[in-house]
C-alpha positions in Angstrom: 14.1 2.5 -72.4 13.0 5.3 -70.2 10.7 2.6 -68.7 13.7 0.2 -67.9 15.5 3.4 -66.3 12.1 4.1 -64.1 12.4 0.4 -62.9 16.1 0.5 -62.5 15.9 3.4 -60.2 13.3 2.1 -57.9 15.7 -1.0 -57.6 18.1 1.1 -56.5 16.3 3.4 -54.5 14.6 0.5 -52.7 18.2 -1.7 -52.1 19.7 1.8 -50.6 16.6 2.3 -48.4 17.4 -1.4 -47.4 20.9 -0.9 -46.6 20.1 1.8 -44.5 17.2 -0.2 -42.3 20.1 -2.7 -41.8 22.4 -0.2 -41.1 20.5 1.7 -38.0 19.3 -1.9 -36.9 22.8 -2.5 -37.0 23.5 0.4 -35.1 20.4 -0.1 -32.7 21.9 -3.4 -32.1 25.4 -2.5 -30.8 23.4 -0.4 -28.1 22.5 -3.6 -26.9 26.2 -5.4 -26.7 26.8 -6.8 -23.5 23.5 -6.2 -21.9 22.7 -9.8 -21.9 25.7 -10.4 -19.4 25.4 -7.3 -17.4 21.6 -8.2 -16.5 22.7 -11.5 -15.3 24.8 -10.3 -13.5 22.0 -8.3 -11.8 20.4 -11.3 -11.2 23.3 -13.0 -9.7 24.5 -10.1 -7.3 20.7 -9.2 -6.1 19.7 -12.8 -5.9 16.9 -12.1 -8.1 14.5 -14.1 -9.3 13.8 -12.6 -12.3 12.3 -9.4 -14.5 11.3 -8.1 -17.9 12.3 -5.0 -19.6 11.3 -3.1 -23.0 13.0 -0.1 -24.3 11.1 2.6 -26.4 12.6 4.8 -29.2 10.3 7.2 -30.3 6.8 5.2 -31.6 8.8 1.7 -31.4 9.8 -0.9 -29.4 13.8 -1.3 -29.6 14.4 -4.0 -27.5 11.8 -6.2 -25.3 13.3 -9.3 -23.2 13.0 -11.4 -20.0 15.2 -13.3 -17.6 15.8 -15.5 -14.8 12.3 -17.2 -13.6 8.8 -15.9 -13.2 8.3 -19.3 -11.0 11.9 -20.4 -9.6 9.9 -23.9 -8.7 8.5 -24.3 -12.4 11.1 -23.1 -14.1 9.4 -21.2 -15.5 11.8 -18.4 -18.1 10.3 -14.6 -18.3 9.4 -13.2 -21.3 8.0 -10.0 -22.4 4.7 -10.8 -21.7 5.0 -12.3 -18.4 2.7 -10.3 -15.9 4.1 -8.6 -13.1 2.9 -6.2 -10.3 3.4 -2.6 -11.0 2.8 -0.7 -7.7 2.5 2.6 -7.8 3.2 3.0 -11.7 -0.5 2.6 -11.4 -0.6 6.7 -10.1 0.0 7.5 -13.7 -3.1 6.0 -15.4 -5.5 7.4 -12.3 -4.4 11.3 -12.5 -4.4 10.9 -16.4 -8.1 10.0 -15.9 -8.7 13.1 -14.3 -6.9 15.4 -16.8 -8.9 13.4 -19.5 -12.4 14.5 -17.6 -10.7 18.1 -17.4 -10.6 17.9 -21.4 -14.3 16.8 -20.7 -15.2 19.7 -18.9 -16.4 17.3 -15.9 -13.6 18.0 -13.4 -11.5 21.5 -12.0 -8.2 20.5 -10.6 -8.4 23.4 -9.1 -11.7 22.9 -7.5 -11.9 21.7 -3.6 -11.8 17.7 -3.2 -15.2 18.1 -1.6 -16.6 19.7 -4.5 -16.9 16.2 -5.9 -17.1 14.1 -3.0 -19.1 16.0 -0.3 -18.5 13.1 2.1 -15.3 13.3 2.5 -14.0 14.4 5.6 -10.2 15.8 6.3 -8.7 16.1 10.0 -9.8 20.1 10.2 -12.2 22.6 8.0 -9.0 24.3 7.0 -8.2 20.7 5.0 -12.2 20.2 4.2 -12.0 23.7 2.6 -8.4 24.1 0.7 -7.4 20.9 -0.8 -7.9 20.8 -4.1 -7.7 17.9 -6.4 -4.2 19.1 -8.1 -3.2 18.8 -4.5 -4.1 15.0 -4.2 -2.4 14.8 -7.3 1.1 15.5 -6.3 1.2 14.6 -2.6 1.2 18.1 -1.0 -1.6 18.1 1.3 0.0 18.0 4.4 -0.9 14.5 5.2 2.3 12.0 6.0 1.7 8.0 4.4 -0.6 6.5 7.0 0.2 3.0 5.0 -0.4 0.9 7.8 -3.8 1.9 7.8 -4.7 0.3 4.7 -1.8 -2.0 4.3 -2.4 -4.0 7.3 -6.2 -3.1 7.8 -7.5 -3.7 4.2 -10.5 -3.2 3.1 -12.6 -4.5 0.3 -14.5 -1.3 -0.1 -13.2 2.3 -1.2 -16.0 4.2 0.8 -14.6 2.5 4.1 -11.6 3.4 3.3 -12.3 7.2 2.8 -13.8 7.3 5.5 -10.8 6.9 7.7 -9.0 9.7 6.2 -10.8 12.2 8.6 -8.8 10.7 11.5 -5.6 11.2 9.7 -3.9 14.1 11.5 -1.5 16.6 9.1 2.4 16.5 10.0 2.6 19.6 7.9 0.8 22.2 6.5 -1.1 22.4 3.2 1.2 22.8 0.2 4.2 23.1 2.5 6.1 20.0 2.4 6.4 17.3 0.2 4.4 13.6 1.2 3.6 10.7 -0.4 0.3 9.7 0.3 -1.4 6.3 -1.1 -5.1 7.3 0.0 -5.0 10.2 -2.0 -4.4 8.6 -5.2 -7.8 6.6 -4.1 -9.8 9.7 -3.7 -9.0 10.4 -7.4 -9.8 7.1 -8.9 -13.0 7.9 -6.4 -13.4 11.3 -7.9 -13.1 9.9 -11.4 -15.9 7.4 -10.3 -18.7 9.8 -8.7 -18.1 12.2 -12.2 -18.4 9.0 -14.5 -21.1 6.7 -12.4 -18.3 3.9 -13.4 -15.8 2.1 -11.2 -12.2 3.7 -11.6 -11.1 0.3 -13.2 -13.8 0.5 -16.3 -12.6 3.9 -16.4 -9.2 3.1 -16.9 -9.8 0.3 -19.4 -12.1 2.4 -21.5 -9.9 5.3 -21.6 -6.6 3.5 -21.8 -6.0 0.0 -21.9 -8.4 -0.7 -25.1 -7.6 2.7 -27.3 -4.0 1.7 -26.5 -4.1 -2.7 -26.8 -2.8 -3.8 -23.9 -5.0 -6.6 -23.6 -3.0 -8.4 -20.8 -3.3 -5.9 -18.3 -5.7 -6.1 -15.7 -6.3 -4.9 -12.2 -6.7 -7.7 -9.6 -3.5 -10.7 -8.5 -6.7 -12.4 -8.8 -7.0 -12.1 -12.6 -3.2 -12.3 -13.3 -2.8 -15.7 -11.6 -5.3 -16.8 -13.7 -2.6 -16.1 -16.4 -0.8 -18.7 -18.4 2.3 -16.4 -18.1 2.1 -15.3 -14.4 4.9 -14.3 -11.7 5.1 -15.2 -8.9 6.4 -12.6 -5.9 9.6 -13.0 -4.1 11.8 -11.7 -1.4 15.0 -12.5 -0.4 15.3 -13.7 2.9 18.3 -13.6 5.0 20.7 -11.5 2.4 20.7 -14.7 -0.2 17.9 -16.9 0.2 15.1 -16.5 -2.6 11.7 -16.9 -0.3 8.2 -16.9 -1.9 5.8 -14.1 -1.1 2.0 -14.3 -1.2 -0.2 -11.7 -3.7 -1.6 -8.7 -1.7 -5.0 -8.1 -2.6 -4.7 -3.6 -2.8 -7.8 -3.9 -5.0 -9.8 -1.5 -2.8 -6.6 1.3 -3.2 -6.3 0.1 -6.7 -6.2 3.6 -7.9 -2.7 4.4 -6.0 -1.2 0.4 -7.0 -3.3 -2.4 -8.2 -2.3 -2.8 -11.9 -1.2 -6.0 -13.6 0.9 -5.4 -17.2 3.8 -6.7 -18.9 6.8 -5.0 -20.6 5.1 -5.2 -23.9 2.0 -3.6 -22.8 3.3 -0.9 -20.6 5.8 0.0 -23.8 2.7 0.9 -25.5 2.1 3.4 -22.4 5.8 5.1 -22.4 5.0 5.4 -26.5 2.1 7.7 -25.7 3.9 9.5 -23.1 7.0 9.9 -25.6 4.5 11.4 -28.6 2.7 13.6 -26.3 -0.3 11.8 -25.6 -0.6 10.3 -28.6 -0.8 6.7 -29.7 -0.8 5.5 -33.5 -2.1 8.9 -34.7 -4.3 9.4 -32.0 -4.7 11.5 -28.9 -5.4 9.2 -25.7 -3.9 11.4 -23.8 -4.9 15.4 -23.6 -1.9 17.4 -25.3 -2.7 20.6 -22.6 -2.5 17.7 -20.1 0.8 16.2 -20.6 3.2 18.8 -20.0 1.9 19.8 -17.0 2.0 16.3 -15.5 5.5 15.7 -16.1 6.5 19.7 -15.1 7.2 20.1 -11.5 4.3 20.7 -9.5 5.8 20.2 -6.1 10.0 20.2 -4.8 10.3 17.1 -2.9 13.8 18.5 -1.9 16.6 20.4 -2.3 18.3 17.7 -4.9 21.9 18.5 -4.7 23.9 15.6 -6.2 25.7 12.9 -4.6 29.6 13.0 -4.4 29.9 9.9 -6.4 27.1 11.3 -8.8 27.6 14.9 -9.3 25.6 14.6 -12.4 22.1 13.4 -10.9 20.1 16.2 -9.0 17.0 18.0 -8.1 13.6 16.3 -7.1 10.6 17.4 -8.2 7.4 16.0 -9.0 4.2 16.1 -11.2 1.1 14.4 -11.5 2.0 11.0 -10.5 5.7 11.2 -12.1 9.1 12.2 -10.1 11.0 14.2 -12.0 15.2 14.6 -12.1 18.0 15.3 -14.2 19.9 11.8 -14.9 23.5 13.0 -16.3 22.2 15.9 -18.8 19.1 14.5 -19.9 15.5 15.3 -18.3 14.1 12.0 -16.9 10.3 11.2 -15.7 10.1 8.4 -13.6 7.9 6.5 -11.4 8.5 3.6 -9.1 6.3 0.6 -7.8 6.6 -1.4 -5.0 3.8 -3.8 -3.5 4.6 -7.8 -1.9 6.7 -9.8 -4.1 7.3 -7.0 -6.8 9.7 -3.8 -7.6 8.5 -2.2 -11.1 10.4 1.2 -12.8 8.8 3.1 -15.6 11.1 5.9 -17.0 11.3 8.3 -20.1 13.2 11.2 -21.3 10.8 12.9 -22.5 13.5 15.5 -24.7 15.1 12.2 -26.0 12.0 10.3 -27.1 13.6 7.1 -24.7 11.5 4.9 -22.9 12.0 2.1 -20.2 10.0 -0.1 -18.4 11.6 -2.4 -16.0 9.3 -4.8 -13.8 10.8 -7.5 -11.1 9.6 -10.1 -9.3 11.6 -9.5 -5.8 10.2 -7.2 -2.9 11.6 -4.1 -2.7 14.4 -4.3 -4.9 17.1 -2.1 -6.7 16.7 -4.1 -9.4 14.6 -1.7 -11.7 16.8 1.1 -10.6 20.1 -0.7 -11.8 18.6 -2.0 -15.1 17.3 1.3 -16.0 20.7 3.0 -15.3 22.1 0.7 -17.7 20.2 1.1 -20.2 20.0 4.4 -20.0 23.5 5.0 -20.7 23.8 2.9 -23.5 20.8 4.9 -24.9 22.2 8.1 -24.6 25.7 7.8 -25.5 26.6 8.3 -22.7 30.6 7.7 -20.5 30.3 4.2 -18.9 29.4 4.0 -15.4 29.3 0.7 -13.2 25.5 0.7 -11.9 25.7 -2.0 -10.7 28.4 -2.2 -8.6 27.6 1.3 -7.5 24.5 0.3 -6.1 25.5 -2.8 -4.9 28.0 -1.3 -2.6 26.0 1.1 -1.5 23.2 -1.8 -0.7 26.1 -3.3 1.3 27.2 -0.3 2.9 23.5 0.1 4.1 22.7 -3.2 5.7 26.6 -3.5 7.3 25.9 -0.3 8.7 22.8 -1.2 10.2 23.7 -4.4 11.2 26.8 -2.6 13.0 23.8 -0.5 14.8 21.7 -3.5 16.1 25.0 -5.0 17.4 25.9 -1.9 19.3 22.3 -1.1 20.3 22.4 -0.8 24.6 18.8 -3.2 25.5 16.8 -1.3 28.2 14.9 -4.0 28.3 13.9 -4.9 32.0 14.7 -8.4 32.8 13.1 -10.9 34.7 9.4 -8.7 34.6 6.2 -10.5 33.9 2.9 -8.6 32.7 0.5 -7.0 35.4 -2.4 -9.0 34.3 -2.8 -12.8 33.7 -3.1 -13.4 29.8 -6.1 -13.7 29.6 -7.0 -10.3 30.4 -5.4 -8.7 27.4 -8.1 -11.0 25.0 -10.1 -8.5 23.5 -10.8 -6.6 19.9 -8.5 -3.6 19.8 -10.2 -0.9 17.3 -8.5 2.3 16.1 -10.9 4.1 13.9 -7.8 5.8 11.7 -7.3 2.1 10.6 -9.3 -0.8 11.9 -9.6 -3.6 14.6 -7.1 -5.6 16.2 -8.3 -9.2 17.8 -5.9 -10.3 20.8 -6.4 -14.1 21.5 -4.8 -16.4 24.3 -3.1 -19.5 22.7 -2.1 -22.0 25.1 0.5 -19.6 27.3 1.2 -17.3 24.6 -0.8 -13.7 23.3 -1.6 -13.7 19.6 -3.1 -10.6 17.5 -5.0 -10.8 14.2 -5.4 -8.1 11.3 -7.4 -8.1 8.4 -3.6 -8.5 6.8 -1.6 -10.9 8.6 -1.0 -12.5 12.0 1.8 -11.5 15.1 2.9 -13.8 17.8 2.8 -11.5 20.6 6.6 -12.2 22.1 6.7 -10.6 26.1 9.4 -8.3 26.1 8.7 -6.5 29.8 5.6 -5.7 31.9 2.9 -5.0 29.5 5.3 -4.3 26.7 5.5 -6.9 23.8 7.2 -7.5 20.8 5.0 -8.5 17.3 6.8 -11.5 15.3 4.6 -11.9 12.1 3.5 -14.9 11.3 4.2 -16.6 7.8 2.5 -19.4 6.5 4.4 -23.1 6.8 7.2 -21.1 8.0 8.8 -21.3 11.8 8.6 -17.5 13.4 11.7 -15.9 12.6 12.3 -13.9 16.1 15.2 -11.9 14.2 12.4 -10.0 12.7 11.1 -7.7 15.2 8.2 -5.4 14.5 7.5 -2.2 16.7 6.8 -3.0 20.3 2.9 -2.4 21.3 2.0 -1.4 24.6 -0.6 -2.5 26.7 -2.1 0.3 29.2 -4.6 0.3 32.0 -7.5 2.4 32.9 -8.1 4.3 36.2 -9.7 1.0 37.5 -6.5 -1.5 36.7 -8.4 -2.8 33.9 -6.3 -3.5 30.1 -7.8 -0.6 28.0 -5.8 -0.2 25.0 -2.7 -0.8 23.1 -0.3 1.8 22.0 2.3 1.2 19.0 4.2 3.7 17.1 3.1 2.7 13.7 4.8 5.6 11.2 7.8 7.8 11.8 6.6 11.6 12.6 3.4 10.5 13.7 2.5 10.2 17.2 1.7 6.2 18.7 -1.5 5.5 17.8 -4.0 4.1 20.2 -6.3 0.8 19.8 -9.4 0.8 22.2 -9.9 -2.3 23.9 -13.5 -4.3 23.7 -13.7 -7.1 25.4 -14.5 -9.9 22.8 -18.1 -11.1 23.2 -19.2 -14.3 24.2 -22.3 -16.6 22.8 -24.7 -17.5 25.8 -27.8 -19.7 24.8 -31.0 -18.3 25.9 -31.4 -20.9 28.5 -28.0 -19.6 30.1 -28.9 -16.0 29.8 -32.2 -16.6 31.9 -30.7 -17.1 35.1 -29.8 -13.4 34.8 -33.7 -12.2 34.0 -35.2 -10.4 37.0 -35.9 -7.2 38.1 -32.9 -5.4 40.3 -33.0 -2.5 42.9 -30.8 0.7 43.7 -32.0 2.8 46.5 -35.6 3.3 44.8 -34.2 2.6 41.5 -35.4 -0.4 39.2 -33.5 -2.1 36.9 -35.0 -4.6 34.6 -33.1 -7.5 32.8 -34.7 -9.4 30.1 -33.8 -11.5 26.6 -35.0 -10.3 23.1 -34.6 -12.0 20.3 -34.0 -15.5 22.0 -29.7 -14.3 22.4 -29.7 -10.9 23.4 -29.7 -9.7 27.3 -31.2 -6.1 27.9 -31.1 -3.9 30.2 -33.7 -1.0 31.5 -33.5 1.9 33.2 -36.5 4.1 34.0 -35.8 7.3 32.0 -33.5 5.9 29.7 -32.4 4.2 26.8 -32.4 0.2 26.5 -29.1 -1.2 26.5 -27.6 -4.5 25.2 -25.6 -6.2 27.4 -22.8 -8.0 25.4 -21.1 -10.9 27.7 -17.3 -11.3 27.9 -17.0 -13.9 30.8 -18.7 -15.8 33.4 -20.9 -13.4 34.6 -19.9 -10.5 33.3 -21.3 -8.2 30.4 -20.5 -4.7 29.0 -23.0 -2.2 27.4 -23.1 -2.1 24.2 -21.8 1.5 23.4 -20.8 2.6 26.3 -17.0 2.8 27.0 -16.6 2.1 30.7 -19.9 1.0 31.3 -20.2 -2.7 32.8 -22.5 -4.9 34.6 -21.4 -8.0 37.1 -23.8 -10.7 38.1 -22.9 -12.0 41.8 -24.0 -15.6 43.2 -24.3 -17.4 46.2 -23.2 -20.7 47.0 -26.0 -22.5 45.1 -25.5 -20.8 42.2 -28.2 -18.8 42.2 -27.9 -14.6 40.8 -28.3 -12.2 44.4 -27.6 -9.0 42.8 -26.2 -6.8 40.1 -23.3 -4.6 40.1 -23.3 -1.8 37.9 -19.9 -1.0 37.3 -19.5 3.1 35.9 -16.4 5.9 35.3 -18.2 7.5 38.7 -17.9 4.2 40.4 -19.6 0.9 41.1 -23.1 0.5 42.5 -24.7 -3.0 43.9 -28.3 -3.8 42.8 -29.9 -6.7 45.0 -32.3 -8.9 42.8 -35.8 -9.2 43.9 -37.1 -12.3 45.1 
């Protein structure tokens, strides 16, 4: 009998354990009432294309769901594990690899960046000698963006990259002001690489991806195109046109942006967060580490709350997390942002909530809007209209700048033409804070080239012209206007380099012209052979190599002469240095003119 009233109490005990599962699922569900309608309507209002969102409570997934298109061509539906660009929600896995190597023993944030990477140069030894790596690690050292440099100028290789930095000049100084700063990031996925002898990306799927499972994350467009469940990027174009973007290949400043993941993977990531570095029982994350990188470690600003929102303010930030107060509640956050993609990953840390929101539309609100919502709903907290909030203030934005452009007073001078024929501005422009520039002639039009991306070169007066970039199967859009570049001349009336203000705060920043060399076969370059007189000077012109011209000069160095047109040559490392070949009317070479800063001397040839 006693047996029977054993079994009839774990009946019981097991149907009320039941009821109650049903009863908080119930519960859990009615957070979730209307959110279905209120994200299309996102997607209607923002003419998105499409994103995924999961929302952590405590060690679980709550909710995990996609909408609109990953592919509006396809038709292709989002789920939760589609694969989006993150952006910068990458910062967060390369600091934690650093607090990881800390638990180590391997790595001092406190320690000077040049402690680990000797190479490295900053703009001054003040820099060189005081920036530590906490200070890469929460954007406070001075330096101002510099994005151009490595959005437009890409390069496949990290070490290039660095080696730029020492040309970027400080707008402020060292743990004064707050600014973000992509290249830093870098140096600590390079940090994380010279410690370990392995690339930043083993490093981060060692450490991270396989303890935690996210098996569909990776770290090149590359790889997730390769993907069965693949977005593709868009932008709207025009306030309401949904316009395909291209991948950007940032895998060279990977550590500040280049991760791939899905809701469902990146949920596993907030979880760790939430349970203080650990995952399933165990510690990915180092417990001493956690707090730290989600305290405040820098003020952006001062904070104060909008009229409309009294109850969102400060801005601070940690390692690779902003930090603010959303309506009562503590809230880490970080943003991403690269071509075609807008991501949000978000928990209160006091609340043990978690969202991830990841979109396929450039520069969108869209993860800002869906995270308020659910946010709210989360928290039990009053009802507030996100979306048209944000909305109107989008609209506000662009009618007011709109309203700008159409009051803007041109002092453009009309009727002008540039001071050199077209040709003359052909050349490879080369600034050595970001990289070269290639100016071609096109039928009657000026075109430049980038490692990223193509202009049209529109005149807008004199030497002054207007950069239209140029989209593939696309007509230029002249409505788009980039920042003017400016071409200037040298003492001697020659094109020497462009100028273009590139970054707010920073002064323009100068492109050195090269003239753009020309082949010459070895039976064209012989004419020029010979041995050349000034005063009781000899010069000597010869070919090595069956394609190079040379040039010698008792008591010095040979030099290369490099030919840019019909005749005429420039030395090979020497700015302002250039040589001229005169003929007479058969053609034949009768001297040399040796064109210098100091002025130009003629060189007869020997007969």
């Amino acid at each position: 009998m006693r047996k029977i009233l054993l079994a009839t109490a774990f009946i019981a005990a097991a149907f009320c354990s039941a009821a109650q599962k049903r009863s908080a699922q119930n519960s859990a569900d009615k957070k979730f009432d209307g959110l279905d309608t209120a994200f299309e309507r996102v997607l209607k209002d923002w003419h998105a294309a499409g994103f995924a969102v999961a929302i952590v409570e405590k060690s679980k997934v709550v909710y995990a769901k996609g909408f609109g298109y990953r592919d509006i061509d396809k038709k292709s539906p989002v789920t939760p594990n589609t694969l989006f660009a993150i952006g910068s929600c990458t910062k967060a896995f390369t600091a934690s690899i650093l607090g990881m190597l800390r638990e180590d023993g391997k790595v001092d944030l406190n320690n000077t960046v040049r402690t680990y990477l000797p190479d490295l140069k900053f703009y001054n030894d003040y820099m060189n000698d005081n920036i530590k790596v906490k200070d890469l690690m929460c954007h406070r050292t001075g330096l101002p963006r510099y994005d151009f440099s490595w959005y437009y100028f890409i390069s496949s290789s990290r070490d290039s990259l660095m080696q730029r930095i020492q040309y970027f000049e400080p707008t402020a100084g060292l743990r004064e002001k707050w600014q973000y700063n992509n290249f830093m990031f870098m140096l600590q996925g390079i940090i994380a690489e010279k410690i370990t002898g392995k690339t930043w990306e083993e490093n981060v799927r060692a450490r991270i991806l396989q303890p935690l499972g996210m098996t569909n994350t990776n770290f090149s467009v590359d790889t997730m195109a390769a993907s069965a469940d693949a977005s593709v990027g868009y932008y709207v174009k025009k306030d309401s046109i949904i316009h395909k973007l291209p991948y950007y290949h940032i895998d060279a400043l990977g550590p500040a942006g280049s991760i791939n993941s899905n809701v469902n993977d990146m949920a596993k990531w907030v979880i760790t967060w939430i349970n203080s570095g650990k995952f399933n029982d165990k510690q990915i994350i180092p417990a001493s580490y956690v707090p730290e990188a989600i305290g405040s470690q820098m003020v952006i600003d001062g904070g104060l709350p909008p009229k409309e929102t009294p109850d969102l303010y400060f801005a601070n930030y940690g390692y690779a997390w902003f930090l603010s107060s959303y309506r009562g509640h503590y809230r880490v956050e970080h943003g991403g942002n690269i071509d075609g993609f807008s991501a949000s990953t978000s928990f209160f840390p006091s609340d043990s909530i978690g969202i991830i929101v990841l979109s396929n539309q450039n520069g969108s609100a869209v993860p800002s809007a869906v995270r308020n919502i659910i946010a709210d709903k989360m928290l039990d907290l009053k009802y507030f209209d996100w979306e048209t909030y944000l909305k109107k203030r989008a609209d506000s934005a662009n009618a007011a700048a709109k309203k700008m452009d159409s009051t803007k007073v041109s002092t453009r001078k009309l009727n002008t033409a540039p001071t050199h024929p077209l040709k003359d501005y052909e050349g490879i422009y080369t600034n050595k804070a970001s990289g070269s520039i290639e100016v071609t002639l096109r039928h009657d039009s000026l075109f430049a080239t980038l490692p990223h991306g193509s202009w049209w070169l529109g005149h807008y007066n004199y030497d002054v012209f207007t950069p239209y970039d140029i989209l593939e199967n696309e007509p230029i859009d002249t409505t788009d206007k980039g920042t003017p570049l400016r071409f200037n001349m040298n003492v001697d009336g020659d094109i020497d380099n462009i100028s273009m203000e590139l970054e707010p705060g920073i002064k323009a920043f100068v492109f050195t012209r090269s003239p753009k060399a020309k082949e010459i076969s070895k039976d064209s370059l012989q004419k020029y052979t010979g041995e050349y007189t000034i005063s009781t000077v000899s010069i000597k012109i010869y070919i090595k190599n069956d394609k190079s011209l040379f040039m010698s000069v008792p008591g010095q160095p040979e030099y290369e002469l490099v030919a840019t047109d019909k005749d005429k040559f420039v030395i090979k490392g020497l700015d302002g240095f250039k040589v001229e070949f005169n003929t007479n009317d058969k053609g034949e070479i009768i001297e040399l003119l040796s064109i210098q800063p100091n002025g130009t001397f003629k060189a007869p040839k020997k007969k």
